[in-house]
Structure formats: C-alpha cells, structure tokens
C-alpha positions in Angstrom: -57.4 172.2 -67.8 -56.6 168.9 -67.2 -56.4 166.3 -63.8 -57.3 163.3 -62.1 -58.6 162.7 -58.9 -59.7 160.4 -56.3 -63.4 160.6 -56.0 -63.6 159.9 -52.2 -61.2 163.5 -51.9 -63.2 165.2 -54.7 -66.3 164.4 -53.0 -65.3 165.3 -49.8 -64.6 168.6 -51.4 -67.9 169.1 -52.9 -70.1 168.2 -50.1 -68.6 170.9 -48.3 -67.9 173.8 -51.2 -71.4 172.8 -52.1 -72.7 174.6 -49.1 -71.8 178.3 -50.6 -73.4 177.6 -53.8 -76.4 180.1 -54.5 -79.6 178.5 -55.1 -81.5 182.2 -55.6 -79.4 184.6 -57.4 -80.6 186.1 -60.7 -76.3 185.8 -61.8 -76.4 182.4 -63.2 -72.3 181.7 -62.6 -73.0 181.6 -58.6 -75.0 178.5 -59.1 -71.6 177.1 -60.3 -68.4 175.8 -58.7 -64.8 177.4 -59.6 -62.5 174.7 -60.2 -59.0 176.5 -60.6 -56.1 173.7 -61.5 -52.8 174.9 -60.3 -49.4 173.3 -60.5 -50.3 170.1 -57.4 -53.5 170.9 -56.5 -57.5 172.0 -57.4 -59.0 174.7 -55.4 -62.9 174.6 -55.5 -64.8 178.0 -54.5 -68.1 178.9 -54.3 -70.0 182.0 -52.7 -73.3 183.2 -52.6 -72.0 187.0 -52.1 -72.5 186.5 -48.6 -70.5 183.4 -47.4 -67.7 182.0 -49.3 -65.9 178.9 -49.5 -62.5 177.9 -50.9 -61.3 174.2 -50.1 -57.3 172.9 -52.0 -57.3 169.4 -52.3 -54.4 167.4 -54.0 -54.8 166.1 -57.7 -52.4 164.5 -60.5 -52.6 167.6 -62.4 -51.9 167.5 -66.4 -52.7 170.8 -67.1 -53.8 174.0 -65.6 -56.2 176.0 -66.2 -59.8 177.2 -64.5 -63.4 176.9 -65.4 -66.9 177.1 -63.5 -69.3 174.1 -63.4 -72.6 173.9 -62.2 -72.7 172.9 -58.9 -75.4 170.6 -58.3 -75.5 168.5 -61.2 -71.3 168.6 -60.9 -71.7 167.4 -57.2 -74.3 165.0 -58.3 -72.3 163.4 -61.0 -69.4 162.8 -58.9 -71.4 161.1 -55.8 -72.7 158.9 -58.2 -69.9 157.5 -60.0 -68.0 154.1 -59.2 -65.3 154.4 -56.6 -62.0 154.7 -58.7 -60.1 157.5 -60.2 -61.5 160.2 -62.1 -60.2 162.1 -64.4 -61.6 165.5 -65.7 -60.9 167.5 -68.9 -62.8 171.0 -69.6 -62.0 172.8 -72.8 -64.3 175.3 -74.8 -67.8 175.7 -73.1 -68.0 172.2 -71.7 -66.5 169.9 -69.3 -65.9 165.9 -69.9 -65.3 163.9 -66.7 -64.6 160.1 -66.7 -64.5 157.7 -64.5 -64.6 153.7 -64.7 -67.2 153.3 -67.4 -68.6 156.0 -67.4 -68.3 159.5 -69.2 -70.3 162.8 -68.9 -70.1 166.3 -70.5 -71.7 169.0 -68.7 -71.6 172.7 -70.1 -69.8 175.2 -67.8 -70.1 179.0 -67.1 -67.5 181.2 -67.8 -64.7 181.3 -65.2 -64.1 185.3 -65.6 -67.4 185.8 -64.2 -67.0 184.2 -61.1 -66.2 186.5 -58.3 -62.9 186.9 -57.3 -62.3 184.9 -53.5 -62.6 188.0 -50.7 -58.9 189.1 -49.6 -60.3 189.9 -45.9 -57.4 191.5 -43.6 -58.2 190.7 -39.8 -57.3 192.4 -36.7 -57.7 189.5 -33.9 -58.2 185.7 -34.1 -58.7 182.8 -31.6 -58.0 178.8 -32.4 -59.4 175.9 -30.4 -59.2 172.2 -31.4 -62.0 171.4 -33.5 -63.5 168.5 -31.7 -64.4 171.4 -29.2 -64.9 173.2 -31.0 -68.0 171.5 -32.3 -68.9 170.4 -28.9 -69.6 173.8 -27.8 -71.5 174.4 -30.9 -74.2 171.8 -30.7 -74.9 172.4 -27.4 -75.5 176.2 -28.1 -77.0 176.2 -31.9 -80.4 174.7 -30.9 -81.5 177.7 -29.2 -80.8 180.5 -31.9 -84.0 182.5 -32.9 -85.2 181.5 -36.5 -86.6 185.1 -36.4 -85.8 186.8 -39.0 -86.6 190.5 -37.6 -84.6 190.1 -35.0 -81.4 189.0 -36.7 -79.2 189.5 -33.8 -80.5 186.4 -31.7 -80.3 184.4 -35.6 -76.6 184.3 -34.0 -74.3 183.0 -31.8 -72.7 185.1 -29.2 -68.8 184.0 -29.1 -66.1 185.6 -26.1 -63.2 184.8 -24.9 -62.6 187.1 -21.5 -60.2 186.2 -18.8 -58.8 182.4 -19.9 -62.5 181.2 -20.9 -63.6 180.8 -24.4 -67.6 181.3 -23.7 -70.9 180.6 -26.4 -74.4 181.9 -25.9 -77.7 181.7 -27.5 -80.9 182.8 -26.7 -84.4 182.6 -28.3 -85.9 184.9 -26.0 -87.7 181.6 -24.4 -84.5 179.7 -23.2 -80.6 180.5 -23.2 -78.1 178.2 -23.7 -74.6 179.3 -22.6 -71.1 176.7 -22.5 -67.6 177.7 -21.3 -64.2 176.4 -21.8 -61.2 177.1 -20.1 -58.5 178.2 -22.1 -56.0 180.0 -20.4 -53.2 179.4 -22.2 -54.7 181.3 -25.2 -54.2 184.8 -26.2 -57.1 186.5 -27.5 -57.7 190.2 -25.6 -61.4 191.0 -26.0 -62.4 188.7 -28.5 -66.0 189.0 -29.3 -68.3 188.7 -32.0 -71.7 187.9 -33.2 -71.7 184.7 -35.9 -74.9 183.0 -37.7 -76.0 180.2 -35.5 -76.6 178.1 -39.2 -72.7 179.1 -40.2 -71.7 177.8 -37.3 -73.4 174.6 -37.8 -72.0 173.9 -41.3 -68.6 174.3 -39.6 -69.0 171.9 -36.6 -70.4 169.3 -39.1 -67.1 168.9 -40.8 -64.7 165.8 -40.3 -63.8 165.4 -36.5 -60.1 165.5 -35.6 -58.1 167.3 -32.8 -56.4 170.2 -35.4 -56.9 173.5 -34.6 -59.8 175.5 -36.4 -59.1 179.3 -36.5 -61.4 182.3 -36.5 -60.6 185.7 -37.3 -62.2 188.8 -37.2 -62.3 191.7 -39.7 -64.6 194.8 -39.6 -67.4 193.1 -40.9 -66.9 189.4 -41.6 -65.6 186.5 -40.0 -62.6 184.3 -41.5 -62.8 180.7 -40.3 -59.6 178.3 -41.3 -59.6 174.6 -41.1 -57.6 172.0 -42.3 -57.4 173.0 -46.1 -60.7 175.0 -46.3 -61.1 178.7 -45.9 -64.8 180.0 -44.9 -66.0 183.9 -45.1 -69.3 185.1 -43.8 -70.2 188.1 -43.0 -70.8 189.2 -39.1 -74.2 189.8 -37.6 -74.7 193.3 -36.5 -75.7 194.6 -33.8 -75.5 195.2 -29.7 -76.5 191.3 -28.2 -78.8 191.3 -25.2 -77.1 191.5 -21.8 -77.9 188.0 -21.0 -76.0 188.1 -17.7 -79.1 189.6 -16.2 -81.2 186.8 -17.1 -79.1 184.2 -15.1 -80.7 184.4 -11.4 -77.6 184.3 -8.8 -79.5 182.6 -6.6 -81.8 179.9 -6.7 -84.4 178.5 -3.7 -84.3 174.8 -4.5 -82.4 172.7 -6.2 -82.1 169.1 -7.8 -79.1 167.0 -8.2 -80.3 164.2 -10.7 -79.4 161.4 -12.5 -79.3 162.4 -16.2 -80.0 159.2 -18.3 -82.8 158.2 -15.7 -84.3 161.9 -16.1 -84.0 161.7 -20.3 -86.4 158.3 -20.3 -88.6 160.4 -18.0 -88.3 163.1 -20.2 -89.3 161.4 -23.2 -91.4 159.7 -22.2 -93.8 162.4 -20.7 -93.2 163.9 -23.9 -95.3 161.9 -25.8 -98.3 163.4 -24.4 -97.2 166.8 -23.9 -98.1 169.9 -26.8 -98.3 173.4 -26.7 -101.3 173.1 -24.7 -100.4 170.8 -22.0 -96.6 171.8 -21.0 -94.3 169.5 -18.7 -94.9 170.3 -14.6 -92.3 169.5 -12.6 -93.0 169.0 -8.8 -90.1 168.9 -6.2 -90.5 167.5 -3.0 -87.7 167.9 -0.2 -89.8 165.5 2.2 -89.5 162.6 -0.3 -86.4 163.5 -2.3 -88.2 162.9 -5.0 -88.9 165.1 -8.2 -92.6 164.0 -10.4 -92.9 164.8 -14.0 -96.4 164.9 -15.0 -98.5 165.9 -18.3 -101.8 166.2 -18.5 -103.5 166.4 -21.9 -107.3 167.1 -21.7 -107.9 165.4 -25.2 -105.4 162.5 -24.8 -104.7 161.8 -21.4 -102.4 162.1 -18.6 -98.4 160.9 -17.8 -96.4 160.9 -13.9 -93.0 159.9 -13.5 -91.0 159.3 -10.4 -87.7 160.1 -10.1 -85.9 159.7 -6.5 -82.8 162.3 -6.6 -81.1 164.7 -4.1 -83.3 168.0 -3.3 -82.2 171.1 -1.0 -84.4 174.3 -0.8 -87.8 174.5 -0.4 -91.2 172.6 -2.0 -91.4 173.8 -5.6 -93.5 173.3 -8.5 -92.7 174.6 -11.9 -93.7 173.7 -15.9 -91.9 174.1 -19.1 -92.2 173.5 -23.0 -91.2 169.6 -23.4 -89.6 170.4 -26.7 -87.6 173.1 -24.9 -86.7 170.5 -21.9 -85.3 168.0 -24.3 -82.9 170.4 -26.5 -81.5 171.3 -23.4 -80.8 167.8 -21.7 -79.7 166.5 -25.0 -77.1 169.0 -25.3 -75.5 167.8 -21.3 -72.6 165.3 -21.3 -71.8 163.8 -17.6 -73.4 161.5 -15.2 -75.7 163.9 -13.4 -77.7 167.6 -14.5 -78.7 170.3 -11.8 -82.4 171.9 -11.6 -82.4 175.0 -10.0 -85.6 176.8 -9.3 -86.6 180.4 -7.8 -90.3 180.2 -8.3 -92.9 179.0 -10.5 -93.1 182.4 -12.8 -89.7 183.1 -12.7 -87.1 180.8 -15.4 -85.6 177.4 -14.2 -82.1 176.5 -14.8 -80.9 173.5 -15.9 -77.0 173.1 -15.2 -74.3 170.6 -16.1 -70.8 171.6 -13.9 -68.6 168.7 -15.3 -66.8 167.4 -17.7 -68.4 170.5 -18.9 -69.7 174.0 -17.4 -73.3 174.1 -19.9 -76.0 176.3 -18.7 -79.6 176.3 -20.1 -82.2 178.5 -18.6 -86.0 178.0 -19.8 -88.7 180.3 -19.2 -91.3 178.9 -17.3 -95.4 178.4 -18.5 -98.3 179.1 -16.6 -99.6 176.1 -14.1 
C-alpha cells in the first residue's frame, strides 16, 4: 500500500479513531490502527471489542492495500511532523512514512488479525443536527454515576415521545434532564440507554449543523456522522422512573438573574467542602435570596442577591460542586429555584431558549 495525505486530515482522523484503540487487551493487534487503502480513500478503524470506530477520509492513493499500525506511536508521529504532505508506504512487517524532512519506519501488526468492522442491522433510528446535538449532551453528561455497580446510571437515558427528543441523567444525588422539540421527526418509541463517556466523545467532535444519526440494534448503538461510523454497545437494564422524583409542585420560587447568581456561586464556593455545604435563604419580604457558607476551620461567606420571589420563606443547602454543574450547564438570561422544603430536593430550572431541568438533593442545615 501506497498514499499521500494531508496531515491536518490524517490527523483529524487519528485524534478521533484513536479513541477505540485498546490500551488493556492481552491481543496485541487492538493496540493498533487498521489503515485499509481503497481505490480514493483510507479508512482507519479501531475497536477495543466493545466500541468501534471506522472514519474514510480522502487520499492521493498509489496503491492499495491494508496493514495495522500501532496506534499511539502512529498518532504520535503524525502530530508531530511539519505541516505539509505526507506520504506513507507499508510493505513487509513495517511501515515508512515521510514527510518534509523527515522519515520514520515503525513495525506493524498483521492486518488479518484485526477484527473485522461489526455489520450491525438496526431496527429504528433518530437524527438531530449535531450542534444540538452536543448541546443537550453537556448539559446532561455531568451528572452520570461514575459507579461502576450500578452501570445503568454510568448512562444516559435518550427518548423521543410525542415530537420531543428528551436526555436524562441521574447520580442518585442530582438529575439533570433537557428537552427539544422535534416534531417534525419520526421516531415511534425511540428509547435507549447509552454510556454517558460515549456520548461525550461524540459531542466533542467538529461542530457544524449536519445531521448526526443514531440507530438502534438489539444490543448496540450505531452512531453516524459526517464520514465516521461509531458502535458501542447499549447499557442494559430497566432506568429509574425519574418522573417521580420531579415534584409537581413547588412552595416558593425564585426568578434570578443567572450571571449575577454564577459570581455568587463561585464565589461562595471557595469556602464551601463536604463539610460546610451552600445554604440558600429566600426571603419574600425582601425579595432577596442570601448565599451563605460557613466553614468552621476557614471561615464564613454571604451573598446578596435581589431577585423575584413568590411562595413562602424558605431555607435550603446543597453541595456547591453540585450547584455549579448545574448552572454551568443553563444558557438564557435568567434560571428558576424552586423549593418544597428544606429535606425535600430543589429544582433548578431554565424554560428558554432551552427547557433544562436539574434537581439536587438537599443536605442537612
């Protein structure tokens, strides 16, 4: 085999085929890369037996032909070589790549080895425009479990039921949970279960408005995007009813100013720990919500912030940590707090340009 290539493109390629590349298996080849030189273009794959990558990117081809090269040193190479064509040539046991000045052989794995890309057939699928896409990701992927025994909330619960396209994840601490209306899409029960770290290798692809597609099989997902195919397998497993967490009613609420409360935020944070959560105390007389952390051992933070209450007096504390994935996550001029009592969890609620929801249980005053 024989091409050249533009290293900006080849490295493109790599930094995201790299991602499948097993770092722990005891078969040597899935530490490599498959580089398979067809008549106008290389396809890279790698897989780690669980989640699979294929990604075609265009090439002056001279001569076909396939071979497996290991994948970080490959990757490596390339990132480091001058910014101009390069041109690759692998032949018995070894590859020779050239670019500029430079020149590198590197030893590659046998081709026939290298497991064969997964031909997945799948029954339902569901395509939003990427930038969305990844919108709805970050807002959600924070808040997956890092659990292992419980590998169903290691996930990201995806729907789409009745024109809206909906994402949730839950710790068992907080819930996160973004909607988009899509009603022009067609996608009849569409729900699944997908690894919340998956998910963010996916959204942290190039932005653009194209469509990114996902489709379902029996036991694995099928994501498509631009020219890159990803296949993971689906998480297992019945996902909490988290409808019955969300309160339907709430006691008092807070209409607030959301870069004015993220200073706050942040800076009562510097103070806060595990030890000294964030209170929050509402007060309808003044209209004004206080932030306050008090740290026996360091010392002691209020911050005043004038916004619209309705309900009732209310005081109520939270993990700071917690408090600032959730506000980081809302886009918009202004966030909701809604609050039952001070044991029971406090919503946090952004209605436009978005509809985000992220519910925090409380801790002890």
């Amino acid at each position: 085999m024989k091409f050249s290539i533009n290293k900006t493109e080849l490295q493109n390629a790599l930094s995201t085929v790299q991602k499948g590349v097993s770092t722990r298996s005891t078969l040597p080849v899935l530490s490599g890369i498959l580089l398979d030189v067809q008549a106008d273009k290389v396809v890279l794959q790698s897989t780690d037996l669980e989640l699979s990558i294929q990604y075609s990117v265009d090439a002056l081809i001279e001569e076909e032909g396939k071979t497996v090269v290991p994948g970080k040193l490959f990757t490596d190479i390339i990132k480091n070589l001058p910014d101009a064509a390069i041109h690759i040539q692998a032949g018995e046991g070894e590859a020779k790549i050239t670019c500029d000045n430079s020149s590198f052989s590197v030893h590659t794995l046998n081709y026939e080895d290298f497991p064969g890309f997964p031909n997945v057939q799948t029954s339902q699928s569901l395509s939003i425009q990427f930038n969305q896409f990844a919108s709805m990701v970050k807002k959600v992927s924070k808040v997956v479990s890092r659990d292992e025994s419980r590998a169903i909330l290691t996930g990201v619960l995806i729907t789409f039921d009745e024109g809206k396209l909906r994402m949730v994840a839950t710790d068992s601490y907080r819930l996160a949970l973004t909607e988009l209306d899509m009603e022009d899409t067609v996608a009849d029960d569409f729900q699944c279960v997908i690894a919340g770290n998956f998910l963010n290798e996916i959204a942290g692809l190039s932005s653009s408005n194209e469509m990114v597609t996902i489709a379902l099989a029996e036991n694995q997902i099928v994501v498509n995007y631009q020219n890159v195919v990803f296949i993971n397998r689906r998480i297992e497993g019945n996902y909490p009813n988290y409808k019955q967490l969300i309160p339907d009613e709430y006691n008092t609420r807070a209409t607030i100013d959301l870069s004015e409360l993220v200073s706050s935020v942040k800076r009562a944070s510097l103070l806060s720990s595990s030890t000294a959560p964030m209170k929050f105390d509402l007060n309808i007389a003044s209209q004004t919500m206080q932030i306050t952390v008090t740290s026996p051992d360091v010392g002691s933070v209020q911050e005043t912030i004038v916004c619209e209450i309705k309900g009732e007096d209310t005081e109520i504390a939270f993990n700071s940590a917690y408090v600032i994935d959730g506000l980081t996550a809302v886009k918009g001029d202004k966030v909701y707090l809604e609050v039952q009592s001070a044991l029971k969890p406090g919503i946090f609620r952004a209605l436009t340009p978005e509809n985000f929801l992220y519910l925090i249980m409380p801790v002890r005053i």
